[in-house]
C-alpha atoms as a printed R data frame, in Angstrom:
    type eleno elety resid chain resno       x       y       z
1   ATOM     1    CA   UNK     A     1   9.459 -18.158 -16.503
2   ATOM     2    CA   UNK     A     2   9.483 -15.132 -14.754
3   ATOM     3    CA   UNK     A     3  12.874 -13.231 -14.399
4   ATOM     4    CA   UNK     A     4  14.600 -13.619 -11.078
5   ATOM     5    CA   UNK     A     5  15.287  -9.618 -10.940
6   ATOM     6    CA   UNK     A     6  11.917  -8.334 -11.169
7   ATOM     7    CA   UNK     A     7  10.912  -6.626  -8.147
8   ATOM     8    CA   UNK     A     8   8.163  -8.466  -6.660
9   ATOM     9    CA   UNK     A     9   5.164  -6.936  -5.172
10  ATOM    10    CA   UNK     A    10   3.827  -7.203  -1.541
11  ATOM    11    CA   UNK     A    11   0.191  -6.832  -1.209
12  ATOM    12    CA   UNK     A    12  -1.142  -6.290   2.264
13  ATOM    13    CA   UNK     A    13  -4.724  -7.675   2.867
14  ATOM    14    CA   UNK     A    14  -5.319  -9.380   6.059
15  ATOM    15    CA   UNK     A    15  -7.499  -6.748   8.054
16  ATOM    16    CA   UNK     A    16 -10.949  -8.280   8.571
17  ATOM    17    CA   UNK     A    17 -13.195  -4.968   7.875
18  ATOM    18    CA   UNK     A    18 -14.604  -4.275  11.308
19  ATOM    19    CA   UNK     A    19 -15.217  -0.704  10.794
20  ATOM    20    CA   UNK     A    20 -17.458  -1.386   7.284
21  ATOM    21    CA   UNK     A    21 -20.400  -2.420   9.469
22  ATOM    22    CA   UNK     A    22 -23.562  -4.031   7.527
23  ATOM    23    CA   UNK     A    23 -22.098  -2.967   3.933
24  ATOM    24    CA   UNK     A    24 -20.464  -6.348   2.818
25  ATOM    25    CA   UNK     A    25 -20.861  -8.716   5.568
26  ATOM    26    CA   UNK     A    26 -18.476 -11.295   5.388
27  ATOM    27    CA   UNK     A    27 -16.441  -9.695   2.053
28  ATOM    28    CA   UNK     A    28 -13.036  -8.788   2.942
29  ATOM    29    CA   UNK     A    29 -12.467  -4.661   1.743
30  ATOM    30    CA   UNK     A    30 -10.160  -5.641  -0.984
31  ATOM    31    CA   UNK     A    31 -13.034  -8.134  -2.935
32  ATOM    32    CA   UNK     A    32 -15.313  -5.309  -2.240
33  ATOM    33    CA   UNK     A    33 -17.224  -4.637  -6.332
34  ATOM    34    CA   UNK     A    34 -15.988  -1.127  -7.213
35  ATOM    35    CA   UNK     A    35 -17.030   0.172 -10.577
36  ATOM    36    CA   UNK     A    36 -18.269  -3.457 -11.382
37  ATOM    37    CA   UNK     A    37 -14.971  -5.432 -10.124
38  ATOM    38    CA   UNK     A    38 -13.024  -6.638  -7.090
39  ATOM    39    CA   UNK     A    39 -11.458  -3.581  -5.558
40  ATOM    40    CA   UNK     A    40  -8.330  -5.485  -5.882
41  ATOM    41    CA   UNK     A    41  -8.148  -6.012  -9.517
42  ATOM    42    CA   UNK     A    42  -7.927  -2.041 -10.024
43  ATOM    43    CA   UNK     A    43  -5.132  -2.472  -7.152
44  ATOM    44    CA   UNK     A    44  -3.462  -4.433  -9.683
45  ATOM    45    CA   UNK     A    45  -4.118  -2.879 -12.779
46  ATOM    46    CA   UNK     A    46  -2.915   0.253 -11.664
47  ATOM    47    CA   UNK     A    47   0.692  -2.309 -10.765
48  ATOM    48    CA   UNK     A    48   0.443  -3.544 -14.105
49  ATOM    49    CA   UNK     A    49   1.946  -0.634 -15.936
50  ATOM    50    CA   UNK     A    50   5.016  -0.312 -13.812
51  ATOM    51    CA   UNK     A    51   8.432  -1.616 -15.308
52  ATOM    52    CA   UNK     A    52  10.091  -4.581 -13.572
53  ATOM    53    CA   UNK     A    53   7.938  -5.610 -11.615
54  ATOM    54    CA   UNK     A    54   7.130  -9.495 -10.933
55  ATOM    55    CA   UNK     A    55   5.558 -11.975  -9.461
56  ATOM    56    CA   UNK     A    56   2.565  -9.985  -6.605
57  ATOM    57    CA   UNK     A    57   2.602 -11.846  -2.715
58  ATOM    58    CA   UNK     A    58  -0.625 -11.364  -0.773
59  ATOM    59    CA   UNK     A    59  -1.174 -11.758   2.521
60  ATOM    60    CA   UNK     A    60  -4.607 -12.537   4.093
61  ATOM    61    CA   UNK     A    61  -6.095 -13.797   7.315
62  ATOM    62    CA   UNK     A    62  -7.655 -17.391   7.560
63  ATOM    63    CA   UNK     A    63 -10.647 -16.301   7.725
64  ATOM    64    CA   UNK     A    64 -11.202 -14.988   4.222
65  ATOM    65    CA   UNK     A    65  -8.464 -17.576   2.604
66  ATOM    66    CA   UNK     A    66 -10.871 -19.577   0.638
67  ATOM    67    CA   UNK     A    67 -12.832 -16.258  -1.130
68  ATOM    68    CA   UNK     A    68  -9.671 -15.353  -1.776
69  ATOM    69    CA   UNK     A    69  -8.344 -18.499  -3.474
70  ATOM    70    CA   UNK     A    70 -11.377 -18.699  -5.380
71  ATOM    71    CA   UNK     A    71 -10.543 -14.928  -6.562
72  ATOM    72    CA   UNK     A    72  -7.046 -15.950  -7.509
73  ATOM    73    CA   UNK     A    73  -8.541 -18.795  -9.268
74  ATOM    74    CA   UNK     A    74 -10.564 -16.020 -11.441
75  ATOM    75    CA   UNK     A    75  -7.040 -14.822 -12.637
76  ATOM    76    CA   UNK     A    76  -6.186 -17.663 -14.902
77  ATOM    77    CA   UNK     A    77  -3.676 -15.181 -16.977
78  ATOM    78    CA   UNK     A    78  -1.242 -13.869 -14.036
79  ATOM    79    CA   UNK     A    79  -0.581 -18.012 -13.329
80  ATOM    80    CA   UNK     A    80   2.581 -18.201 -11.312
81  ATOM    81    CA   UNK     A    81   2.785 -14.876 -10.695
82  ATOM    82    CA   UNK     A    82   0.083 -14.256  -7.895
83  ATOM    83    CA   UNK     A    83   0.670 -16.116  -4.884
84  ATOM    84    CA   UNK     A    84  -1.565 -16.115  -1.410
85  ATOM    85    CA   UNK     A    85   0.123 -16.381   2.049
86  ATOM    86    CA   UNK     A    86  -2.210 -17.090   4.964
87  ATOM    87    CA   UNK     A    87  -1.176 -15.409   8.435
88  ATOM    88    CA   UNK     A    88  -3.236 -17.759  10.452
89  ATOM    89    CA   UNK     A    89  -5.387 -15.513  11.902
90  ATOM    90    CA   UNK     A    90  -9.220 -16.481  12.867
91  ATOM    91    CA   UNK     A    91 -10.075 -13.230  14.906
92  ATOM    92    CA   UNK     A    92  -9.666  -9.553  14.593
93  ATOM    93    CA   UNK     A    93  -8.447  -9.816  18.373
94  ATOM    94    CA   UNK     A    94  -5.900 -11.519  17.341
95  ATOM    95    CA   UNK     A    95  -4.637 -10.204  14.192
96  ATOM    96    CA   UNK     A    96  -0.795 -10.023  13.879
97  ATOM    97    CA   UNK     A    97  -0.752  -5.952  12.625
98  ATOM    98    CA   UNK     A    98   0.341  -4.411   9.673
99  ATOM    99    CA   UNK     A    99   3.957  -4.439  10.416
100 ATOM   100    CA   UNK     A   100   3.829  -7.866  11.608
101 ATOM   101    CA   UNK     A   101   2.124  -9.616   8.541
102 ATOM   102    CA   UNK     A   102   4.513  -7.448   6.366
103 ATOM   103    CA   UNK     A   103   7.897  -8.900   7.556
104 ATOM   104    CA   UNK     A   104   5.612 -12.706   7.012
105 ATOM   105    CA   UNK     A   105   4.886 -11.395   3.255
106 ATOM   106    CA   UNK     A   106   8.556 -10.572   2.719
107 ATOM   107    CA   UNK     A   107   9.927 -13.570   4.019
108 ATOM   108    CA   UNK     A   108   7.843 -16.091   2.216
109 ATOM   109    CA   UNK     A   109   8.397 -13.891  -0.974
110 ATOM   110    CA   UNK     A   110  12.325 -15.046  -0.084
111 ATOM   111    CA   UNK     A   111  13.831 -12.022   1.462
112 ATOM   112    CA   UNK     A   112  14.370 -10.002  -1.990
113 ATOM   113    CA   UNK     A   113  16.377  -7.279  -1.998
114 ATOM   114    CA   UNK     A   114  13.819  -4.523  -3.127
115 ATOM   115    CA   UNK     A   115  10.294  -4.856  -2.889
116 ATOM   116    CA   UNK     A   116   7.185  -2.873  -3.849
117 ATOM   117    CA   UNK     A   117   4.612  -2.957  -0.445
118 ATOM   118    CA   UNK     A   118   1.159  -1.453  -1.404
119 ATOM   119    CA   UNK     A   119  -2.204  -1.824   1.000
120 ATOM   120    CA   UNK     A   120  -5.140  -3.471  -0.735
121 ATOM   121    CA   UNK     A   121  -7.259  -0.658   0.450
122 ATOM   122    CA   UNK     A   122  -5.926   1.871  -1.680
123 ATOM   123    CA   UNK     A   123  -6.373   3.189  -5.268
124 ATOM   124    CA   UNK     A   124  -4.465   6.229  -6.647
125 ATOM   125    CA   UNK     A   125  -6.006   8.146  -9.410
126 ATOM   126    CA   UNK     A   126  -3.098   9.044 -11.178
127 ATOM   127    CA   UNK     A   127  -0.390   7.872 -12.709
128 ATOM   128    CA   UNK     A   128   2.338   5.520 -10.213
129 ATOM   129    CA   UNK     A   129   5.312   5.434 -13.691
130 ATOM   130    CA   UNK     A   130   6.754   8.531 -12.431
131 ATOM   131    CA   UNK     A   131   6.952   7.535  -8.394
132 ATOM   132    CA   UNK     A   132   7.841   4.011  -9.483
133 ATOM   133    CA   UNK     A   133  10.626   5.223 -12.090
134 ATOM   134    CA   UNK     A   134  12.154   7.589  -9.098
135 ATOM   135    CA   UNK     A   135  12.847   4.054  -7.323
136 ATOM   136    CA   UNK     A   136  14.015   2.360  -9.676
137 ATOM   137    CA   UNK     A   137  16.961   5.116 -10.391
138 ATOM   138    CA   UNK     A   138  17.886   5.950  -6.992
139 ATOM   139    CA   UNK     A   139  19.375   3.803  -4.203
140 ATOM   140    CA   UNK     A   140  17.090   4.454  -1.232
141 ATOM   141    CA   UNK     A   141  13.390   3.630   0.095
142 ATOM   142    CA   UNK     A   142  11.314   5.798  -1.476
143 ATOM   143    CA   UNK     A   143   7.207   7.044   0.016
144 ATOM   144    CA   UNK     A   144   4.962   8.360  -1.885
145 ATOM   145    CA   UNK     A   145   4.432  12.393  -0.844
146 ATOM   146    CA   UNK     A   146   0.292  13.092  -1.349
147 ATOM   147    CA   UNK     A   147  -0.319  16.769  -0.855
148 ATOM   148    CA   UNK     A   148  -3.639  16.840   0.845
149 ATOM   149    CA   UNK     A   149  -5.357  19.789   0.583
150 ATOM   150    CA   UNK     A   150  -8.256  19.358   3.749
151 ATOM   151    CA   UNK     A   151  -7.037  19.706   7.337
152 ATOM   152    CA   UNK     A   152  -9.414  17.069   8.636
153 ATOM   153    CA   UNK     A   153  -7.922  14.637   6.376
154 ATOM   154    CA   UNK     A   154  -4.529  15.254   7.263
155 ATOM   155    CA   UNK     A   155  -5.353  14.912  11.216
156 ATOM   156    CA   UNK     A   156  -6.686  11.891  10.177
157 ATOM   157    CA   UNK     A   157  -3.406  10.566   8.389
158 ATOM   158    CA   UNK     A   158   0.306  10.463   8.401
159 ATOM   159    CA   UNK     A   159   1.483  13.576   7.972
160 ATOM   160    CA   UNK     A   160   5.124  14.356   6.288
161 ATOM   161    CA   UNK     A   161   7.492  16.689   6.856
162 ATOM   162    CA   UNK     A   162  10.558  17.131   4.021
163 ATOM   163    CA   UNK     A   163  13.524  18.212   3.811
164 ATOM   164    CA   UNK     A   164  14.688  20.941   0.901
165 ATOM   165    CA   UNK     A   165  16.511  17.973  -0.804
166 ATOM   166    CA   UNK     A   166  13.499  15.617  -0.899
167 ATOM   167    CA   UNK     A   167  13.764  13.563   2.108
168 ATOM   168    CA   UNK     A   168  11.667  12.611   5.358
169 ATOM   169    CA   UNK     A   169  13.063  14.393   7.871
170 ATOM   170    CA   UNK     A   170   9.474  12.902   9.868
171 ATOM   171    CA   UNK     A   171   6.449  11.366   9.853
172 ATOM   172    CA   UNK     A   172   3.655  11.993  12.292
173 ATOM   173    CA   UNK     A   173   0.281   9.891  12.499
174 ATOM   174    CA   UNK     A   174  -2.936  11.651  12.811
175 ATOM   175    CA   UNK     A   175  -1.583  15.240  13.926
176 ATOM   176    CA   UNK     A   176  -4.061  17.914  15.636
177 ATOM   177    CA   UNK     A   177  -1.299  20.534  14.390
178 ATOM   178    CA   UNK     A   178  -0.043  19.384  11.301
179 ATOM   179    CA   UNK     A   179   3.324  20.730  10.146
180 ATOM   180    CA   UNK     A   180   2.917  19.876   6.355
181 ATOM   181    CA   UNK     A   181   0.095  19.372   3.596
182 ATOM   182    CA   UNK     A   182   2.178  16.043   2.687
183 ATOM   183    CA   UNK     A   183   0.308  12.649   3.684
184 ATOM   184    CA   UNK     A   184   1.997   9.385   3.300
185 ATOM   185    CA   UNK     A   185  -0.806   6.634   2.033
186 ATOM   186    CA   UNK     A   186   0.537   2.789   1.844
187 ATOM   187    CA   UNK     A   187   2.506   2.680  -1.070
188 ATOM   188    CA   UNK     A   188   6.171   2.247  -0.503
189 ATOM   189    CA   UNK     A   189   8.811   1.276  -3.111
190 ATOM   190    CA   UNK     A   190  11.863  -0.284  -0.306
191 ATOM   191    CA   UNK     A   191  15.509  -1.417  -0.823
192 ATOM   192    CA   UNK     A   192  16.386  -4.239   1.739
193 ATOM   193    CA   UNK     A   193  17.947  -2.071   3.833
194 ATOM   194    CA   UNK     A   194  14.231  -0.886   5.112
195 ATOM   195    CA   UNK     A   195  13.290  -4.599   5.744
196 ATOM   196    CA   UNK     A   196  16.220  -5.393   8.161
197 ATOM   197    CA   UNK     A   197  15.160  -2.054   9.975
198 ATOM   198    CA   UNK     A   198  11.591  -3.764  10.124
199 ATOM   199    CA   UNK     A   199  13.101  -6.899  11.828
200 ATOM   200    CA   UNK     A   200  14.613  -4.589  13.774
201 ATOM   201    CA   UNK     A   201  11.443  -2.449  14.627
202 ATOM   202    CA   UNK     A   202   9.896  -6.077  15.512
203 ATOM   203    CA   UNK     A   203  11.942  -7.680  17.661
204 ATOM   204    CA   UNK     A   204  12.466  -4.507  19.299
205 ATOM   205    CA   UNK     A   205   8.758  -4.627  20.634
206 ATOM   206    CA   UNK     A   206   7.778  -1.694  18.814
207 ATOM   207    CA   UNK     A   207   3.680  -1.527  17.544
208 ATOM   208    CA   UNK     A   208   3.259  -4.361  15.191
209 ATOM   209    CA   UNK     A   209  -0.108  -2.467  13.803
210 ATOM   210    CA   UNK     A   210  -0.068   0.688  11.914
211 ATOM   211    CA   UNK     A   211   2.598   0.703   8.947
212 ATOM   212    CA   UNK     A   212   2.759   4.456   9.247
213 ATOM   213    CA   UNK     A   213   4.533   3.564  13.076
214 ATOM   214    CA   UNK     A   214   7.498   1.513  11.497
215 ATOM   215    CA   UNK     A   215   8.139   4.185   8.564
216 ATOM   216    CA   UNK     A   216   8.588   7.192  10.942
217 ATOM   217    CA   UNK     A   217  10.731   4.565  13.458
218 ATOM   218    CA   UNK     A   218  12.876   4.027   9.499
219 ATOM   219    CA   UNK     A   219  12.859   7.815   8.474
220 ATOM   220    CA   UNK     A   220  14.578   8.258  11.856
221 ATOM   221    CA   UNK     A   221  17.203   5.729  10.931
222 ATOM   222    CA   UNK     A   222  18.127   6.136   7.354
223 ATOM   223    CA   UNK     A   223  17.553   8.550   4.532
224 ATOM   224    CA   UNK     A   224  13.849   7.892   3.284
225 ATOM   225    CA   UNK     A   225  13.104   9.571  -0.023
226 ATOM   226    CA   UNK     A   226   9.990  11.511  -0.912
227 ATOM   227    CA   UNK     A   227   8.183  11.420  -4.292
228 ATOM   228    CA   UNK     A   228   5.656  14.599  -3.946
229 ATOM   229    CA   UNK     A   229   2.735  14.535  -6.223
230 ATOM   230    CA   UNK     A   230  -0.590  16.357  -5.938
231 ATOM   231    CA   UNK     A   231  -3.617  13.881  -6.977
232 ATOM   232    CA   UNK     A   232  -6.473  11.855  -5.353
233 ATOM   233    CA   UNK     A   233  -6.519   9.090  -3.781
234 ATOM   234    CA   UNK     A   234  -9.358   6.691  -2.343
235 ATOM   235    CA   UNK     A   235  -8.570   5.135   0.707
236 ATOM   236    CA   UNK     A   236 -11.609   2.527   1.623
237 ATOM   237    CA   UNK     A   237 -11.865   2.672   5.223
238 ATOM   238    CA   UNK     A   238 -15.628   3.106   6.338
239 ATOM   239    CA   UNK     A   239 -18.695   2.544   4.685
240 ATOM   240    CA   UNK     A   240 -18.897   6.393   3.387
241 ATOM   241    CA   UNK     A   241 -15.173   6.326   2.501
242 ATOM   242    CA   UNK     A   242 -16.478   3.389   0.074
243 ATOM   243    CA   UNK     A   243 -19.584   4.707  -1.355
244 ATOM   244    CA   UNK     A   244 -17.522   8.083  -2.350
245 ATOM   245    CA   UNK     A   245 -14.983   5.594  -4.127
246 ATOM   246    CA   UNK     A   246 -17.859   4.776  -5.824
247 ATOM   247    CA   UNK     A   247 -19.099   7.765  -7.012
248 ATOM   248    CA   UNK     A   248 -15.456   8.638  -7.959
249 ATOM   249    CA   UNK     A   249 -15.395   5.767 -10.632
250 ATOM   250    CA   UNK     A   250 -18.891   5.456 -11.726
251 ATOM   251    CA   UNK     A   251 -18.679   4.536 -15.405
252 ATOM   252    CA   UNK     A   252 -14.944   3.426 -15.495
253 ATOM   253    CA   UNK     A   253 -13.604  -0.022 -15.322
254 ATOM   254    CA   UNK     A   254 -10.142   1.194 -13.891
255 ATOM   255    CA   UNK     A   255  -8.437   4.535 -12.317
256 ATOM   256    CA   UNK     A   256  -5.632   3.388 -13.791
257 ATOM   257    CA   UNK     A   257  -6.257   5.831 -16.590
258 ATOM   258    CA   UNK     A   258  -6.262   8.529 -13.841
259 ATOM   259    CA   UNK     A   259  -3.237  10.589 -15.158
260 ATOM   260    CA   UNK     A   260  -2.090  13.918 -13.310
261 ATOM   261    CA   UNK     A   261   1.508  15.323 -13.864
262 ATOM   262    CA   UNK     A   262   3.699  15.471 -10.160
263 ATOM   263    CA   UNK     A   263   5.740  18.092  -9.226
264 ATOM   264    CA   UNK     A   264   8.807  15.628  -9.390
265 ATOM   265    CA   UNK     A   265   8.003  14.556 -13.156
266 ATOM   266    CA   UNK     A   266  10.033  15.217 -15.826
267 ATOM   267    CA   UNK     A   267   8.692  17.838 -18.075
């Protein structure tokens, strides 16, 4: 039985790959084969090694349910503790958003009181303990804080911009100027605090697509901390974005093994 204070996971994976052209027709990004596996399963082994942390909600689009359940049914060993939501969406013209299928994952995942939210577009290739052990003793929402190093990769992002004490003082999508080297990629470790602000957000009418809109809209509302930590990621966004990600783990089974000290780590 799984213990009812574990922090459960919220796995967002209900975009329908329009801008991967002819590469995987029909594959949804996160059961892509990376390194000889379902991009997904290094999403979750890199989850694995994180401390109280339960049962992992996914939410996809109706399109793609059935691969999906048949991936789930490859995963015999996490049994209860892997659970598919369908959003009911047929069309990419009609997909709810980001922010929209996010407040779905966290309600049918019963409204817990802290959650983990990653995309499953993302891999990190280094070490999440130290980000996920800042959460775990502090009381706020905490983003992750990527420096990023290439200008043309920040104006393509969400760009940070912190406070001396280690907070968000903003976040600004896809800058021409930007004011930081700090990116924000999906990976957010939230008390329930940030979940009412989503509702919020929401029923406000505010941009139900792009997470990165609903974390600046809760940065300007309560005190959002930052875990910086200089590393690389792979984000799998276009068909060249996945052939480097590629590259990056040819002849590894996981990045999970990735390890790179953060400047907020404990010496």
């Amino acid at each position: 039985m799984i213990a009812a204070n574990l922090t459960p996971v919220l796995i967002l994976c209900a975009g329908f790959a329009t801008r991967m052209g002819e590469l995987a027709p029909g594959v949804p990004k996160p059961l892509l084969p990376l390194a000889g596996r379902p991009l997904l399963d290094h999403v979750l082994d890199q989850l694995a090694g994180l401390s109280e942390l339960g049962e992992s909600h996914l939410v996809v689009n109706r399109r793609s349910f059935d691969r999906f359940e048949r991936w789930v049914g490859e995963h015999h060993a996490l049994g209860s503790r892997l659970h598919l939501w369908d959003n009911g969406c047929e069309h990419p013209d009609r997909r709810p958003g980001a922010n929209a299928d996010l407040r779905f994952l966290w309600k049918r995942a019963g409204r817990p009181e802290k959650a983990l939210v990653a995309g499953g577009d993302n891999l990190f290739l280094f070490s999440l303990r130290p980000f996920w052990t800042s959460f775990l003793q502090g009381a706020e929402t905490l983003v992750l804080a990527l420096r990023e190093p290439d200008l043309q990769e920040r104006r393509r992002s969400g760009v940070l911009e912190l406070d001396s004490d280690g907070f968000a003082r903003a976040l600004v999508e896809k800058p021409e100027r930007p004011r930081s080297s700090w990116v924000c990629p999906a990976i957010y470790a939230c008390q329930r605090s940030a979940f009412r602000r989503l509702e919020e957000y929401l029923d406000g009418g505010q941009p139900t697509d792009g997470l990165g809109n609903f974390i600046s809209f809760l940065i300007e509302r309560e005190r959002v901390r930052a875990f910086r930590v200089e590393g690389r990621r792979l984000h799998i966004g276009s068909p060249e974005s996945y052939r480097a990600a590629e590259r990056a783990l040819a002849g590894t089974r996981s990045p999970a093994g990735y390890e790179k000290r953060s400047p907020d780590q404990d010496s």
